[in-house]
N, C-alpha and C positions, 0 to 999 in steps of 0.2 A: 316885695323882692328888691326893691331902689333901696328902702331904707335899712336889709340887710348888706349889699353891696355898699355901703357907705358905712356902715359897723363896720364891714371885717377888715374896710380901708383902713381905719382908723387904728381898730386896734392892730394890723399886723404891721402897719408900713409906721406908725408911726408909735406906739408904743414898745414893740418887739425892737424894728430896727433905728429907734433913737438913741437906745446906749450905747450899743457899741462905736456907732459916728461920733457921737458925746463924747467918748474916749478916744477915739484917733483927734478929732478936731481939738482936745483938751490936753494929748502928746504933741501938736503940732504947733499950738500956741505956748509951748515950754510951760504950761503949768505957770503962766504969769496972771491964771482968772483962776478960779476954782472950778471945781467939776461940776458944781450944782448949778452955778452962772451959763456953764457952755450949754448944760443937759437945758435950760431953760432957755434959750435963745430964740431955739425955732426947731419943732419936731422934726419939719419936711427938710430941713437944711442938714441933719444930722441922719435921719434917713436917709438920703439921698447920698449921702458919704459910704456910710452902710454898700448899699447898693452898686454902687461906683466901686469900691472893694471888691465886693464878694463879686462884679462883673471882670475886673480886671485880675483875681486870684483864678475864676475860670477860662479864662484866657492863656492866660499865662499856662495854669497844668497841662490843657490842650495843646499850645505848641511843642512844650518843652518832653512831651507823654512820650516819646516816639514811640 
């Protein structure tokens, strides 16, 4: 059971939500590194961008939902 918990870590938080954080973190730096460089940096760091988005996109619909 650990060792699938620790799969579906892997593949969902950090291969699922690495691209898309890869492309905001690779608009944010003006495109002065390449895509391939930011997507290789760090999964968790581009994930967690991910995350931090899609946290403060449902936020924001919530307030503004009236």
């Amino acid at each position: 059971m650990e060792f699938l918990i620790e799969f579906l870590k892997e593949v969902i938080f950090v291969f699922i939500f690495r691209y898309p954080g890869a492309f905001v973190r690779w608009i944010f730096v003006r495109r002065r590194r390449n895509f391939r460089s930011v997507l290789q940096d760090d999964g968790y760091v581009n994930a967690t961008v991910t995350v931090l988005i899609v946290g403060v996109g449902v936020i924001v619909y919530n307030v503004f939902r009236s």
